[in-house]
C-alpha positions as CSV (number, residue, x, y, z in Angstrom):
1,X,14.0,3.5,-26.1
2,X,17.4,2.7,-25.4
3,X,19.2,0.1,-23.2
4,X,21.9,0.4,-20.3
5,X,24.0,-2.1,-19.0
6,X,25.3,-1.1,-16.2
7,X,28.4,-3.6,-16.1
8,X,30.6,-5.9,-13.4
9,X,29.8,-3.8,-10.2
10,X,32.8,-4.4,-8.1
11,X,30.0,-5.2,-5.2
12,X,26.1,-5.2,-5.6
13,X,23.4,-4.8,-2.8
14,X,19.8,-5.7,-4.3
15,X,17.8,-5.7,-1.0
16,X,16.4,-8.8,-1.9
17,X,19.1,-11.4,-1.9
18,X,18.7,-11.8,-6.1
19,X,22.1,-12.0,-8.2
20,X,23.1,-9.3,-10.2
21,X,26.5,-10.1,-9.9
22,X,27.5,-8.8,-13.0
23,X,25.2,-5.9,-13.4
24,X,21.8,-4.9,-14.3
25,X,19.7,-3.7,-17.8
26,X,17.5,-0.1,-17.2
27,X,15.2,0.7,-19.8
28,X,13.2,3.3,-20.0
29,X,13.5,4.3,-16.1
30,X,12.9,0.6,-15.5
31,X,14.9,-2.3,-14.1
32,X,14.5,-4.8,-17.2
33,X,17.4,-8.0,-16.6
34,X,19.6,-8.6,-13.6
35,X,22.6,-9.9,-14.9
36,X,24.1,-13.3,-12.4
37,X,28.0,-13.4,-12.2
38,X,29.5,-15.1,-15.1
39,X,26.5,-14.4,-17.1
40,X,25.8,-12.0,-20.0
41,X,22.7,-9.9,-21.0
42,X,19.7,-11.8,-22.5
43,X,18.2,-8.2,-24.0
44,X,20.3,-6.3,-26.5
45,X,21.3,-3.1,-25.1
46,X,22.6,0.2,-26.8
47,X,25.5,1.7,-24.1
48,X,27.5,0.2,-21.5
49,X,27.9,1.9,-17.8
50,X,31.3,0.4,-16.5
51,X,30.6,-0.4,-12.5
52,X,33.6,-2.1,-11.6
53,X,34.5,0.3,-9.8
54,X,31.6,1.0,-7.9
55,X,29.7,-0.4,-5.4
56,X,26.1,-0.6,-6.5
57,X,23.1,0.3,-4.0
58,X,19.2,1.1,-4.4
59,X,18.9,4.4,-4.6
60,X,18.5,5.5,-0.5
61,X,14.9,6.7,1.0
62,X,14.8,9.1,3.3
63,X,11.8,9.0,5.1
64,X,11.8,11.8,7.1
65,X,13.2,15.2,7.1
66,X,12.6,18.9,8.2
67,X,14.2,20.5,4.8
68,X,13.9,24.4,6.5
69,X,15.9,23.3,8.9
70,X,19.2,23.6,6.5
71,X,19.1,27.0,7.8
72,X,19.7,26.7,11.6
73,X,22.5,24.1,12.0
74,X,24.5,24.1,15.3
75,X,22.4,27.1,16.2
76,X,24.1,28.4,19.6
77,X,20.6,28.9,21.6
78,X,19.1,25.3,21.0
79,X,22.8,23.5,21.7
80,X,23.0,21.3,24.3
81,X,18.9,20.7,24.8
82,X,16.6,18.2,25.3
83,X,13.1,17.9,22.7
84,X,11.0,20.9,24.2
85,X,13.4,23.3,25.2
86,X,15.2,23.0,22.1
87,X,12.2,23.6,20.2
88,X,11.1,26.6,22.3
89,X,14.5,28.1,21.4
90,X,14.5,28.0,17.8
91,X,10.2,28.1,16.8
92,X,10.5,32.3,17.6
93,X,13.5,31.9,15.2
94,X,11.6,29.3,12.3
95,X,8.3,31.9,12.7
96,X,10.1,34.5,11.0
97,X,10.7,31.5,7.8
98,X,10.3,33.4,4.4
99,X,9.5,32.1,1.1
100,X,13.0,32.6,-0.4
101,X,13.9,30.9,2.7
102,X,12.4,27.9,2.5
103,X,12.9,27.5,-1.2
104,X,17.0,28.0,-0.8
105,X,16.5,25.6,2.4
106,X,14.3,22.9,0.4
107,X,17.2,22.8,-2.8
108,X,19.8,22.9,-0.5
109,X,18.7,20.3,1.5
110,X,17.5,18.0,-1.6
111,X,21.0,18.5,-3.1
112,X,23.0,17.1,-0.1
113,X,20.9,14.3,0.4
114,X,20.9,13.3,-4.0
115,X,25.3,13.7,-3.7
116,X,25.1,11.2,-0.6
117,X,23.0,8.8,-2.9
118,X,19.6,9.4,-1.7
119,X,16.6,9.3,-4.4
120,X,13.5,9.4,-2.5
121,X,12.9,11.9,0.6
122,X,9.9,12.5,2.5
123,X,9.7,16.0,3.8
124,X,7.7,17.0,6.6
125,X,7.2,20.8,6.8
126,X,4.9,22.0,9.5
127,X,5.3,25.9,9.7
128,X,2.5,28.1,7.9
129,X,3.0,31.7,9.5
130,X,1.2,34.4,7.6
131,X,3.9,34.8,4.5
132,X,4.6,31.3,3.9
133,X,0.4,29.9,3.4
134,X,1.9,28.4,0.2
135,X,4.6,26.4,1.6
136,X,4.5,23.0,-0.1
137,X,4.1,24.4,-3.7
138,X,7.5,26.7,-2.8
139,X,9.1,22.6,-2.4
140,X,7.3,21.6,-5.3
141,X,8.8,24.3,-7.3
142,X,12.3,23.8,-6.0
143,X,12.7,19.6,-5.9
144,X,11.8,20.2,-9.8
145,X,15.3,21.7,-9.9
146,X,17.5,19.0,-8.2
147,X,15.0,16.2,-9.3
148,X,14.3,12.9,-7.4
149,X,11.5,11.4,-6.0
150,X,9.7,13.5,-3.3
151,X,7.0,13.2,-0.7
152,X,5.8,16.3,0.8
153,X,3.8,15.9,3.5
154,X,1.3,18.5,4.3
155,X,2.2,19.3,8.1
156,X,0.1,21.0,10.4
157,X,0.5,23.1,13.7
158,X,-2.9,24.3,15.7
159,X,-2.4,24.5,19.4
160,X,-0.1,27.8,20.1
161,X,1.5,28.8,23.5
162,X,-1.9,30.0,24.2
163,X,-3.8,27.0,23.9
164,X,-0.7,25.3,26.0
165,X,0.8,24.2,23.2
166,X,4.8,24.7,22.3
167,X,4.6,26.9,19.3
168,X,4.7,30.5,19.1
169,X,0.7,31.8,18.1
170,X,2.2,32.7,14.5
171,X,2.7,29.7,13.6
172,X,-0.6,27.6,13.9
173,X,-3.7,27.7,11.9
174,X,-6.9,27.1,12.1
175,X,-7.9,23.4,11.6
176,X,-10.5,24.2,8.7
177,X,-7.8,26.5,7.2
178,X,-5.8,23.4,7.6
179,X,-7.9,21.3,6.2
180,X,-9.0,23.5,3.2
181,X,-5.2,23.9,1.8
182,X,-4.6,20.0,2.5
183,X,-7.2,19.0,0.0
184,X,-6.1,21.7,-2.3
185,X,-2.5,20.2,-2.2
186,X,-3.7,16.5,-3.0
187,X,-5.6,17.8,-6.2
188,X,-3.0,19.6,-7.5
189,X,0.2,18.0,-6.9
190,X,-0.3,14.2,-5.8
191,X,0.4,11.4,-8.3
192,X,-0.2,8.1,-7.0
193,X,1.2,6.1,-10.0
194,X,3.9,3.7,-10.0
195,X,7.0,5.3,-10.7
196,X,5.6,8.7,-9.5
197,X,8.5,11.6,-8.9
198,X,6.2,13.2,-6.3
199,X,3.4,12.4,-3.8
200,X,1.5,14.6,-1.0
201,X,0.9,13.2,2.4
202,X,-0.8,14.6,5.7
203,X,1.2,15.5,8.3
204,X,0.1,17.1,12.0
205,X,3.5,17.8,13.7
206,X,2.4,15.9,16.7
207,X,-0.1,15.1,19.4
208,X,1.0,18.0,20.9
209,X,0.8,21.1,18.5
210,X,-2.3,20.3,16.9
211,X,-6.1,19.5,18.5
212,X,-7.6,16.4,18.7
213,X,-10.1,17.2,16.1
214,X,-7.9,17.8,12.9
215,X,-6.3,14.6,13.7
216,X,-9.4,13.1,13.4
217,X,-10.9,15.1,10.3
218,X,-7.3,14.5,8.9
219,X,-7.5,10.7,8.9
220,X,-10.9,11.5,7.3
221,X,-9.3,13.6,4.8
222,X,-6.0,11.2,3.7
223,X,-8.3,8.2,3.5
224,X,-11.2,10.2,0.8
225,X,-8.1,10.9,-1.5
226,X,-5.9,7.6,-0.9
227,X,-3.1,9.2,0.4
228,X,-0.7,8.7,3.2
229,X,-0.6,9.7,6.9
230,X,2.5,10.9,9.1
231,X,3.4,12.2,12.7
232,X,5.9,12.6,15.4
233,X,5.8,10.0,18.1
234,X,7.0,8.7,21.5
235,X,10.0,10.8,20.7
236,X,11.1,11.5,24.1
237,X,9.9,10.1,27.6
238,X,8.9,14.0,28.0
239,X,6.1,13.4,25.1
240,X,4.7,10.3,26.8
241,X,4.4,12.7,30.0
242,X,2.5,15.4,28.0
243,X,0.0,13.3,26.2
244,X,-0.7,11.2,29.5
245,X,-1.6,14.6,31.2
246,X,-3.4,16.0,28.5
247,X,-5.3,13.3,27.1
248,X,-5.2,10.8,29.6
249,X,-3.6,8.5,26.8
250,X,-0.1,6.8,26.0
251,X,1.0,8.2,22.3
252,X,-0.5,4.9,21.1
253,X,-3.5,4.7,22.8
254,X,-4.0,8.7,21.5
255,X,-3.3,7.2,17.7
256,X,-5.9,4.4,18.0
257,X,-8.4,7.2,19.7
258,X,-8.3,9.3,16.6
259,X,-8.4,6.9,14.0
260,X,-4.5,6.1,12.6
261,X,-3.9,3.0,14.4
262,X,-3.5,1.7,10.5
263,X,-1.1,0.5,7.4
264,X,-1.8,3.7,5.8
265,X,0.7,5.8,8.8
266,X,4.1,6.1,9.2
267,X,5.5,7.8,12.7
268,X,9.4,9.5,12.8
269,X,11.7,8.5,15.6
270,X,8.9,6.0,17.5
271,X,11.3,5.3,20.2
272,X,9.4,4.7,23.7
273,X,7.0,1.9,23.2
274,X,5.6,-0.8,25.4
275,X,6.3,-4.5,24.3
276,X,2.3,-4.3,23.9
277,X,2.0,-1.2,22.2
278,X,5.0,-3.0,19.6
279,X,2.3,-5.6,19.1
280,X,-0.5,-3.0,18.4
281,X,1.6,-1.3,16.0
282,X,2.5,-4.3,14.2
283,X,-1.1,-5.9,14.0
284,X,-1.9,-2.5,12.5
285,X,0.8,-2.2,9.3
286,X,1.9,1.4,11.3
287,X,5.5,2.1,10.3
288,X,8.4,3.7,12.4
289,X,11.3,6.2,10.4
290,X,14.4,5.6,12.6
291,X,16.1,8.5,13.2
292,X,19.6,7.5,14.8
293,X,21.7,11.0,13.9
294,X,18.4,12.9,15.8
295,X,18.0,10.7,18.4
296,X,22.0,10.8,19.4
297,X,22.2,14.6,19.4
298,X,19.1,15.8,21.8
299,X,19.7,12.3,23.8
300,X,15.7,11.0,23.0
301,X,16.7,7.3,23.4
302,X,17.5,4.5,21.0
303,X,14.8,3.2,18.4
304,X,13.8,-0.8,19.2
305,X,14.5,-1.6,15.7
306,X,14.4,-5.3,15.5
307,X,11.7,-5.9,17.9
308,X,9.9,-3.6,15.6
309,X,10.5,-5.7,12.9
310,X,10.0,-8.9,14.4
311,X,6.2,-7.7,15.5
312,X,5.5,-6.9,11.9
313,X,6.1,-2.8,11.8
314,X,8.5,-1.5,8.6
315,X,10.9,-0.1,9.7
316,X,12.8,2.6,7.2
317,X,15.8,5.4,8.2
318,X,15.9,9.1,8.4
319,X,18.3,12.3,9.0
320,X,15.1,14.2,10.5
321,X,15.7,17.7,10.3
322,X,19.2,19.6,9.8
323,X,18.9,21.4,13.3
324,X,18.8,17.9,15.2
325,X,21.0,16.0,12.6
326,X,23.2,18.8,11.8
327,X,23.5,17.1,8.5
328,X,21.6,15.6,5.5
329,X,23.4,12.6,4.5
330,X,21.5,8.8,3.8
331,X,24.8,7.4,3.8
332,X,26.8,8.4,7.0
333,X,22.9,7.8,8.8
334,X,23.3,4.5,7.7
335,X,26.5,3.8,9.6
336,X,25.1,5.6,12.8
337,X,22.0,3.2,12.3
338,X,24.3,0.4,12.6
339,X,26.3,2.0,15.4
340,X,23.9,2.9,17.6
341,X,21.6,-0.1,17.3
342,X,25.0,-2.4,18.7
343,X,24.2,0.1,21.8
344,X,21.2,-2.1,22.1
345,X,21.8,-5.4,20.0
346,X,24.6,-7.6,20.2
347,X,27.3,-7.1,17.5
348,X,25.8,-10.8,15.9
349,X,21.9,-9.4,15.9
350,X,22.4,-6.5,14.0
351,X,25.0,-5.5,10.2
352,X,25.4,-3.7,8.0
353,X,23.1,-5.4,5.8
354,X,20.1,-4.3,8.2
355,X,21.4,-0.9,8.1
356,X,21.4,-1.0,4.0
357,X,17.8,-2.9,4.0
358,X,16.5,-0.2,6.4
359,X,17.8,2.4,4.1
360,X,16.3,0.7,1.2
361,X,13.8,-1.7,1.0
362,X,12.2,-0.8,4.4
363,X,12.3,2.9,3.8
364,X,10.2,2.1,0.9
365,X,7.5,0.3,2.8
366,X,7.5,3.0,5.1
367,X,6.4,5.3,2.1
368,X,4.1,2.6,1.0
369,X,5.7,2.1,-1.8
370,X,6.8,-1.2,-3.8
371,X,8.3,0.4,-6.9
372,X,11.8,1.4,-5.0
373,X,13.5,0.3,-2.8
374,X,15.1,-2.6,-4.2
375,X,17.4,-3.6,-7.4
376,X,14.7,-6.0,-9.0
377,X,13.3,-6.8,-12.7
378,X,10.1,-4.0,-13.0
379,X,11.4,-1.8,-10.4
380,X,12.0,2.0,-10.8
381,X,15.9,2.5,-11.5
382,X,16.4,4.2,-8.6
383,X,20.8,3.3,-7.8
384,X,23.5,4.9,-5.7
385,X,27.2,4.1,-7.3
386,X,30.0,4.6,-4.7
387,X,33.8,4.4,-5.1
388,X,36.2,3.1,-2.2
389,X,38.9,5.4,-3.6
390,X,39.8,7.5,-0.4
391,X,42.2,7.0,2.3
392,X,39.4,5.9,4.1
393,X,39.0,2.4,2.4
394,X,42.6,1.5,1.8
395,X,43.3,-1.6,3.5
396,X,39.9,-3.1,3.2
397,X,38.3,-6.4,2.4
398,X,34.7,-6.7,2.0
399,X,33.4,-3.3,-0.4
400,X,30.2,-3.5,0.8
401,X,31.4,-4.0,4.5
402,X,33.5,-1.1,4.1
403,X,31.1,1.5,2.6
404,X,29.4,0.9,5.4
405,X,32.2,0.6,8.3
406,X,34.7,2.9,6.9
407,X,31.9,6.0,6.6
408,X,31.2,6.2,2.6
409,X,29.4,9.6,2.2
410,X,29.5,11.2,-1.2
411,X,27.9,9.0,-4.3
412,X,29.8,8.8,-7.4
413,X,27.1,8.2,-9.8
414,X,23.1,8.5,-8.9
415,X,20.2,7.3,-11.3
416,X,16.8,8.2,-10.8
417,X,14.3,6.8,-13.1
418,X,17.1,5.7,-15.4
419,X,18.2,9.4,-15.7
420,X,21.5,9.8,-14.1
421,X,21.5,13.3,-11.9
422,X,25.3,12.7,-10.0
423,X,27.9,12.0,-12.3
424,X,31.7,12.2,-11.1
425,X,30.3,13.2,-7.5
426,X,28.9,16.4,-9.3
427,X,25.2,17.7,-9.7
428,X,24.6,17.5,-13.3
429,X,22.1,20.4,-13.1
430,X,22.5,23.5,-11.1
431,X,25.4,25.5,-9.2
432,X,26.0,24.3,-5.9
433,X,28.6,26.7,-5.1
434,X,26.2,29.4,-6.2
435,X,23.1,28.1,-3.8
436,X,24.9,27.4,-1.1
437,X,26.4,31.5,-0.5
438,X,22.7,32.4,-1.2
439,X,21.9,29.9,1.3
440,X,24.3,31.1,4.1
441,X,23.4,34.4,3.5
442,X,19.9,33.7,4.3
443,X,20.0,31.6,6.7
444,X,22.0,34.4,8.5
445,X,19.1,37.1,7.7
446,X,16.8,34.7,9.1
447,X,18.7,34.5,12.6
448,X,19.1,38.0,13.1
């Protein structure tokens, strides 16, 4: 085994307030020393990783995404939109999804995100039409070319136009299909271990695409195998309408009715709660992915982050999909977390330190996971190095401020699991140039 010292960062955020000043130690895809300022290595180590240029950060966690999506940016029809319309405009466009498609999409998507210094992303595709039944083992097969940490959740659609649901009939399933393939997923791809590169969770798209009974079943079904629950809710003020009418329910009051009122759930966007149903939430362990980008572009409302927090709910940061972002980049969502949260905090209740924690730390509890997250002694080595080198930063004062302030958006250096994958702001593996003209050229094929 050999030893890194990754040397003198010119700024360090840890997530946890520890001092590693002058660096940290990885061995063997672990975090073994943090190194305080003035201080040198108690452990031996065999190369040196000079950081004083860099700013050092956990690796970022994105904890929600839609990585098909890569293929319908700024798509003319669903501009300008609120939440259903703009998803009645492009479904009839993401039914025709092939699996050349979605692969190119998926390790596209995974590529942007790893260059802006995100290590971890939870993906949650939802569309099974009759050519794409093995959609999660097409990801599987294409994050083992970028590599990073993944969490592909299972997602589900099963209420069509014709049972008054949003999507188009060729998108849904049946729930025992559903359920069938979900199981199959767990067994074969799921690894539950610390330090694990890849994880399968469950995932109906929402309240309102998929019947009452596979939520229930699916609860039943995450909980036999020890694995982890997601959704969509209280998006929009429009949702809260639809499940009132439908099920006589609030969103939260629909989640305790079928059984995911509990730590083992994580819900994107979670935007229009009650001050009760914040309590609820927080009694239960539920966490919220905070989608600012998302939220911004089909005008949803802004995410009540810190009284999240302060009633006990994680709360972790995502891009959600690239046809509501238009983008997948951890590190400019960052800055628009902080932006749009002074829309609701004062400018002394919320910084760029909460932004970075969300990003971080609380993405990882989102996930459920206490491996990541954080720059700490038995943690995964899991780091994002940026440089403050462009026009950008001239002029500034505090580098971790600025990466933050002054819009940092392209990693330097990125280490996952000790194995560094970004190196001089390039992807060691793979031709980018290369899958992104077989990505436009799809994506254009699949628009028609």
């Amino acid at each position: 085994m050999t030893t890194q010292w990754i040397k003198q960062p010119r700024a360090i955020f840890t997530a946890n307030q520890q001092n590693a000043d002058n660096g940290l130690l990885v061995q063997d895809g672990i975090i073994i020393e943090l190194v305080p300022a003035g201080k040198m290595p108690a452990f031996p180590y065999d190369t040196v990783s000079d950081a004083s240029e860099h700013i050092v950060l956990p690796g970022l966690i994105n904890t929600h995404h839609h990585l098909y999506q890569t293929l319908t940016r700024a798509f003319p029809a669903a501009l300008n939109k609120r939440l259903f319309p703009w998803l009645q405009s492009l479904y009839p466009i993401w039914a025709r999804l092939q699996p050349d498609m979605l692969s190119v999409a998926t390790e596209l998507g995974l590529s942007e995100l790893l260059l802006s210094g995100c290590t971890t992303v939870a993906d949650h595709h939802y569309l099974f039409p009759d050519t794409l039944h093995e959609a999660i083992d097409i990801q599987v097969n294409a994050a083992q070319k970028v590599g990073g940490r993944v969490v592909l959740t299972r997602g589900s659609m099963s209420l069509g136009q014709n049972e008054g649901g949003l999507p188009p009939q060729s998108t849904v399933q049946q729930d025992e299909q559903i359920l069938i393939d979900s199981e199959r997923l767990i067994q074969a791809y799921h690894d539950p271990n610390a330090g694990s590169l890849r994880q399968i969770a469950l995932a109906p798209c929402s309240p309102f695409s998929v019947t009452t009974a596979l939520m229930h079943e699916t609860a039943l079904l995450a909980r036999q195998h020890g694995v982890r629950l997601h959704t969509h809710l209280a998006e929009t003020e429009d949702e809260n309408a639809f499940c009132l009418k439908k099920f006589g329910l609030r969103p939260v009051d629909y989640l305790e009715s079928v059984g995911w009122l509990a730590n083992d759930v994580w819900l994107a966007h979670g935007i229009h709660f009650s001050d009760s149903e914040l309590k609820r939430l927080g009694e239960a362990g539920v966490g919220v992915a905070h989608c600012p980008t998302s939220n911004m572009v089909l005008a949803s409302g802004i995410c009540r982050t810190k009284e999240l927090e302060h009633a006990g709910v994680p709360v972790g940061l995502a891009v959600d999909g690239s046809a509501s972002n238009d983008g997948s980049n951890m590190m400019q969502e960052v800055r628009q977390a902080l932006l749009i949260n002074r829309l609701r905090y004062q400018a002394d209740e919320v910084s760029h330190l909460d932004a970075l924690y969300w990003a971080t730390k609380g993405s990882a509890q989102v996930l459920g996971r206490d491996d990541i997250g954080e720059i700490a002694i038995g943690k995964q080595a899991d780091l994002a190095l940026f440089k403050l080198d462009e026009p950008r930063f001239s002029g500034a004062h505090d580098p971790l401020a600025a990466l933050v302030l002054c819009g940092a958006h392209r990693a330097d250096k990125v280490m996952v699991a000790g194995n560094w994958l970004i190196e001089g702001g390039q992807l060691k593996s793979g031709d980018l140039t290369t899958l992104m003209a077989r990505h436009q050229v799809l994506a254009k094929a699949l628009v028609g």
